[in-house]
Backbone as CSV, one residue per row, in Angstrom:
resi,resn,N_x,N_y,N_z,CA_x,CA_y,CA_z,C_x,C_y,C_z
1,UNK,-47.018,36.248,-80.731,-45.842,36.921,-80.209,-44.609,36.552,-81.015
2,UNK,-44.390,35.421,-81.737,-43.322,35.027,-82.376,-43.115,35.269,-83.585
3,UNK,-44.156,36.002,-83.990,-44.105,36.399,-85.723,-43.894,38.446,-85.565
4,UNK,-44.359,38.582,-84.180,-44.207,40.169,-84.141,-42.142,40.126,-83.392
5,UNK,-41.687,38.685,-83.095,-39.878,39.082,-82.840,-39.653,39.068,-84.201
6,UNK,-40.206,38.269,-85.367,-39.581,37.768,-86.545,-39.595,39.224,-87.131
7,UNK,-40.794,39.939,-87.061,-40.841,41.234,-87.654,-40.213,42.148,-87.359
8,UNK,-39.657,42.409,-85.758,-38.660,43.609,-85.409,-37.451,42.812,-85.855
9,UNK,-37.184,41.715,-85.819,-35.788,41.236,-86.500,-35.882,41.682,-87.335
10,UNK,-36.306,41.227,-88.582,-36.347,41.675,-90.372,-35.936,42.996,-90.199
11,UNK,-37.173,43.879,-89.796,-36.788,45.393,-89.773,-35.240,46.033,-88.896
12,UNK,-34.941,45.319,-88.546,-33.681,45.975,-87.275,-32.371,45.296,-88.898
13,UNK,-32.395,44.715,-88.792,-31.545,43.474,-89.896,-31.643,45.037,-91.254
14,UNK,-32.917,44.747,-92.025,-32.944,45.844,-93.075,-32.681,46.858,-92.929
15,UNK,-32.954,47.871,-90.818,-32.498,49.481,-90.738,-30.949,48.977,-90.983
16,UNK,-30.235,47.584,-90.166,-28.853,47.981,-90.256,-27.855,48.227,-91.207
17,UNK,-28.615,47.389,-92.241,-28.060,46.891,-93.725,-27.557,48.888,-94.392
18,UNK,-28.964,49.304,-94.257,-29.132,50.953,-94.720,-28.427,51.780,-93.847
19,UNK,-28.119,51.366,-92.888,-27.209,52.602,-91.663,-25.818,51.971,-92.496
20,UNK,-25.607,51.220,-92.358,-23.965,50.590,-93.140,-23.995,51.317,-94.018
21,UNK,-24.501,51.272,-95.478,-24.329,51.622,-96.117,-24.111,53.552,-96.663
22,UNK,-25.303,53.834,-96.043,-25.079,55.292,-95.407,-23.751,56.144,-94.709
23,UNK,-23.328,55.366,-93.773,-21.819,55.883,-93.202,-20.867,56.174,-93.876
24,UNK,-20.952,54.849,-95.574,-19.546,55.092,-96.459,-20.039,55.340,-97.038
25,UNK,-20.889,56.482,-97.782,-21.747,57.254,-99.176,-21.309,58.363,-98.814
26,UNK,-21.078,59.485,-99.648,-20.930,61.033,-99.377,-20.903,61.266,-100.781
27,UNK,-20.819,62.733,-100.953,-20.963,63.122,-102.360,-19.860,63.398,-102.781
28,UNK,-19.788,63.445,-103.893,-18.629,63.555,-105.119,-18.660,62.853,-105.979
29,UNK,-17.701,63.126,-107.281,-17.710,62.421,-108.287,-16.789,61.642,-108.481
30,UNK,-16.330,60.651,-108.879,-14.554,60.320,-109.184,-14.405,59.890,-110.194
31,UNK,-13.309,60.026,-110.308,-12.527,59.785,-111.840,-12.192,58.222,-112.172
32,UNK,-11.737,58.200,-113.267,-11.773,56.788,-114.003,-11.108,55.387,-113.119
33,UNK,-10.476,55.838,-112.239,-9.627,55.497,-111.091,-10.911,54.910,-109.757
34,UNK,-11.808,55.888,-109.929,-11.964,55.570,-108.797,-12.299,56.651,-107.599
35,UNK,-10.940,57.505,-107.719,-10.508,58.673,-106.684,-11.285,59.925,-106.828
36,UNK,-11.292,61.013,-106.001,-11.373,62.328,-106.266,-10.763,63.077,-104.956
37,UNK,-10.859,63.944,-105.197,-10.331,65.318,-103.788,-11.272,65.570,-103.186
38,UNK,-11.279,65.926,-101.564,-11.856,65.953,-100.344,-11.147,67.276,-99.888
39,UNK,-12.582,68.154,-100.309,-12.064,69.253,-100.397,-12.455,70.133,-98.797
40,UNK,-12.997,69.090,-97.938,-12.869,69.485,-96.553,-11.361,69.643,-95.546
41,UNK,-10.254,68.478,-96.130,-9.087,68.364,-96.176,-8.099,68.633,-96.589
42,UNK,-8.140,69.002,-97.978,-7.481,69.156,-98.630,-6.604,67.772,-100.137
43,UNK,-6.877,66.466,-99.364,-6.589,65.287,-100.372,-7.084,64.857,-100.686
44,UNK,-6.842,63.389,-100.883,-7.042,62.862,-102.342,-7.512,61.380,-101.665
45,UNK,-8.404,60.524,-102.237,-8.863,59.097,-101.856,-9.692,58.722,-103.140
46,UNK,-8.931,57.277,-102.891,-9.807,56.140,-103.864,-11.314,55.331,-103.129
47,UNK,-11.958,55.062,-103.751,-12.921,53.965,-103.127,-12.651,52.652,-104.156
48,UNK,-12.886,51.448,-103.602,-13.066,50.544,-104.022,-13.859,49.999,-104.938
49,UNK,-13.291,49.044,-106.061,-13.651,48.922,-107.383,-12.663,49.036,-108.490
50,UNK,-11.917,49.908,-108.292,-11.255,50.578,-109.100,-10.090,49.572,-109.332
51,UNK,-9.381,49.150,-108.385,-8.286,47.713,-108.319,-8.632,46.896,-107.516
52,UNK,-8.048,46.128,-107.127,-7.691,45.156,-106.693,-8.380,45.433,-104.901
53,UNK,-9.056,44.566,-104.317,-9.486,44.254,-102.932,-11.181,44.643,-103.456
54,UNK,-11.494,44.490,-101.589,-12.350,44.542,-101.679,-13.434,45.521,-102.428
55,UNK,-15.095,45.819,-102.381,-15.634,46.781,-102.630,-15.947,47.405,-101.548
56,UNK,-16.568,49.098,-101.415,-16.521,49.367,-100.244,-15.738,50.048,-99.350
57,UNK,-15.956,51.366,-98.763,-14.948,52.039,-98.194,-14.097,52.507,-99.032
58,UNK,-12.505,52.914,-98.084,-11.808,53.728,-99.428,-10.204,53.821,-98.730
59,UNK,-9.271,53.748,-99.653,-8.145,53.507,-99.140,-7.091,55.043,-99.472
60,UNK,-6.576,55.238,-98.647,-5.489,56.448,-99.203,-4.806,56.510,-100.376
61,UNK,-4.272,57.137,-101.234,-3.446,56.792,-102.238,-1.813,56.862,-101.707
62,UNK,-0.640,56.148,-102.039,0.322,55.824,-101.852,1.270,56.684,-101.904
63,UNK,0.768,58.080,-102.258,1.685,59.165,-103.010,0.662,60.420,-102.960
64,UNK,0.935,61.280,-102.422,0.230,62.917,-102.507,0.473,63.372,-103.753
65,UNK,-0.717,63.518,-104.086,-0.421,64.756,-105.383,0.291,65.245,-105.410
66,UNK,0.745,65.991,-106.485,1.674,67.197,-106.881,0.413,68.120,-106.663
67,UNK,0.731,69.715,-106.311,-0.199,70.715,-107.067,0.255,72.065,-106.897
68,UNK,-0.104,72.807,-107.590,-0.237,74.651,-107.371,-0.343,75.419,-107.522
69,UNK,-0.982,76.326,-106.972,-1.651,77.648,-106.821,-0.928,78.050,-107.164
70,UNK,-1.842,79.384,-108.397,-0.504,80.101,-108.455,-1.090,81.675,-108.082
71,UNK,-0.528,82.371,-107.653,-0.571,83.509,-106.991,-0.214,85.359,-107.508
72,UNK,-1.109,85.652,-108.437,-0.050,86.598,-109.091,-1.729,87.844,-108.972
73,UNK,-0.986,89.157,-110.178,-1.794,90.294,-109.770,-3.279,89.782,-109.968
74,UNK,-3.916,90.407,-109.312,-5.690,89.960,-109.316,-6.100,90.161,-110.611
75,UNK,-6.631,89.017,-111.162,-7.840,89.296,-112.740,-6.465,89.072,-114.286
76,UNK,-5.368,88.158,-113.270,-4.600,87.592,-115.153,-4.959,86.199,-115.168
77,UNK,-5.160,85.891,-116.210,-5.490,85.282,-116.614,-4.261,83.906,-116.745
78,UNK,-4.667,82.577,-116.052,-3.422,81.899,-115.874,-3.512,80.503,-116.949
79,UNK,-2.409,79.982,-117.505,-2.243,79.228,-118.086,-0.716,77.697,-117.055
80,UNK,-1.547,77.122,-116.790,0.124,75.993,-116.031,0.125,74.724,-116.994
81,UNK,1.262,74.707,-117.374,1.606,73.663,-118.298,1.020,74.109,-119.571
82,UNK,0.599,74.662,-120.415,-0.052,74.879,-121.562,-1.639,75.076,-121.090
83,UNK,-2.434,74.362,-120.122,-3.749,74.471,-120.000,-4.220,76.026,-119.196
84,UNK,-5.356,75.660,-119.436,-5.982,77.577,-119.061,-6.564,76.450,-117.586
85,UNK,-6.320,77.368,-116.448,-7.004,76.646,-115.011,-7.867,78.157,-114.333
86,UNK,-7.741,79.092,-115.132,-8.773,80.148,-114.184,-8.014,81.732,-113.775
87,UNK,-8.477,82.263,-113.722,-7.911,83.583,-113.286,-7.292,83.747,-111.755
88,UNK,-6.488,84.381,-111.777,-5.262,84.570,-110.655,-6.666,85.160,-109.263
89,UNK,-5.883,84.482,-108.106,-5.419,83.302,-107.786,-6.075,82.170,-107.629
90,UNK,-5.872,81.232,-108.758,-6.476,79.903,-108.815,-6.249,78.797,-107.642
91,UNK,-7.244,78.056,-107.806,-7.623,77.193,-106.782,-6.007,76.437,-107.485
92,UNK,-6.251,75.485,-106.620,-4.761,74.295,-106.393,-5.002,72.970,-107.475
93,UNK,-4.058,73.482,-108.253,-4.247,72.699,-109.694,-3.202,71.322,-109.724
94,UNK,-3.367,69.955,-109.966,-3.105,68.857,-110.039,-1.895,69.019,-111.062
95,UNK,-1.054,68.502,-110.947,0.105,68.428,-111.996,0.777,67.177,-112.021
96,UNK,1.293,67.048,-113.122,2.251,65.870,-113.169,3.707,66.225,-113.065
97,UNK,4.649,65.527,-112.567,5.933,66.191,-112.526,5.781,67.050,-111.541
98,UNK,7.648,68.143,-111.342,7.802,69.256,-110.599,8.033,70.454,-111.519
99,UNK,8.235,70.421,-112.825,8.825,71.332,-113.332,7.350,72.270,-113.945
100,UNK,6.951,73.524,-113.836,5.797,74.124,-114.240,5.896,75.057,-114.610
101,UNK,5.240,75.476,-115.810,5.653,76.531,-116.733,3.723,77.458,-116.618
102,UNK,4.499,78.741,-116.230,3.240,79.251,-116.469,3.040,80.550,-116.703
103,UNK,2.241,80.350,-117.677,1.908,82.171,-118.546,0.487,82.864,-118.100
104,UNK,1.013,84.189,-117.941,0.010,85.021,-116.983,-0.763,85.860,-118.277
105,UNK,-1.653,85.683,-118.522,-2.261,87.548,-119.336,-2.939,88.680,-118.535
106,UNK,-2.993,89.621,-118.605,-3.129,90.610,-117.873,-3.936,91.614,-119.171
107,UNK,-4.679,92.560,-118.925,-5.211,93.655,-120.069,-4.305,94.747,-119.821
108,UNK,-4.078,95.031,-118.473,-2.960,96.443,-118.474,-1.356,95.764,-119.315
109,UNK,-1.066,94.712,-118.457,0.219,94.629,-118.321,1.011,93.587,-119.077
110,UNK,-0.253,92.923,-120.211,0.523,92.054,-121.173,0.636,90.484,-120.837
111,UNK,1.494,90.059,-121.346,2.091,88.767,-120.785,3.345,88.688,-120.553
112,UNK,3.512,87.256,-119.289,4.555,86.927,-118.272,4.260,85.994,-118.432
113,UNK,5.946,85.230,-118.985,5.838,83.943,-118.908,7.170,83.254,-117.800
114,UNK,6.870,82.409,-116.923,8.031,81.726,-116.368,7.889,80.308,-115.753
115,UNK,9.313,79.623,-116.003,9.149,78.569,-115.530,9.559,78.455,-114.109
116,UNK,9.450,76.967,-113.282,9.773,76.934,-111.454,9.469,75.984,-111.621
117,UNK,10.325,75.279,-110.777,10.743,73.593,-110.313,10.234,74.066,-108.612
118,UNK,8.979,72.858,-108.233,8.146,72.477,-107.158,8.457,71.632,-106.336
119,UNK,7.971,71.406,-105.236,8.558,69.980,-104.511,7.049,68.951,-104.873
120,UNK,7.363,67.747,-105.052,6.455,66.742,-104.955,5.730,66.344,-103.969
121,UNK,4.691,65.842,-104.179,3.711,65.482,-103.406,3.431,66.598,-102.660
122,UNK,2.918,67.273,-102.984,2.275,68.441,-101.767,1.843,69.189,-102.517
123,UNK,1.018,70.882,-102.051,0.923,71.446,-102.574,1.198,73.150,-102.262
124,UNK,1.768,73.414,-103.608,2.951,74.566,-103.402,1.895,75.800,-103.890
125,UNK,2.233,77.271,-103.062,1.862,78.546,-103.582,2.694,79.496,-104.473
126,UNK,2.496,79.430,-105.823,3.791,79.723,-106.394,2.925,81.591,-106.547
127,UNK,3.658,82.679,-106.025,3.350,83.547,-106.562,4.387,84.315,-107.729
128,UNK,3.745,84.812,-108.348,4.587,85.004,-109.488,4.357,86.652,-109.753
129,UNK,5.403,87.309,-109.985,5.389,88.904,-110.253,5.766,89.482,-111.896
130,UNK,5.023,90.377,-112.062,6.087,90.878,-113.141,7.261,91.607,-113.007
């Protein structure tokens, strides 16, 4: 009888070890940091490793992204900051700074270029017209 408690111990001890670990796993990838976007929410989280504390779990970041959508005629082709991020209307693009410059191509209607100052930390819908 005392070697079949030792055995549901071990096993209860090893399920718990694997239920722990399970609770803080989910999928995604992250960046050199550490972090990535939680795209059930909408933000942004680090896990541990990356600095300073423990390993394990995951801490908020101190500061919301910048980001934004930009919003213009269906099928131009968008450029923010110099980079190409996808055809109008693009998902919610990471930026540095508030100030964003962005050039549209279009096959009917050419190109549109303009700049717009954003608010920080959040993320803005910039639609843009010709």
């Amino acid at each position: 009888m005392r070697l079949g408690r030792k055995v549901a111990l071990g096993l209860g001890v090893v399920a718990g070890l694997v239920c722990s670990h399970l609770a803080w796993a989910h999928p995604g990838r992250t960046n050199s940091s550490g972090c990535h976007n939680v795209r059930a929410t909408g933000g942004y989280h680090c896990h541990g490793g990356g600095g300073g504390g423990g390993g394990g779990g995951w801490r908020e970041l101190e500061e919301t992204p910048t980001r934004v959508k930009v919003i213009a005629i269906p099928r131009a082709r968008v450029w923010i900051n110099g980079a190409f991020v996808g055809m109008s209307p693009t998902p919610a693009v990471r930026i540095d700074g508030t100030k964003v410059q962005v050039l549209l191509e279009h096959a009917a209607l050419g190109r549109h270029e303009t700049t717009a100052t954003i608010d920080a930390g959040g993320t803005t819908a910039l639609t843009v017209r010709w």
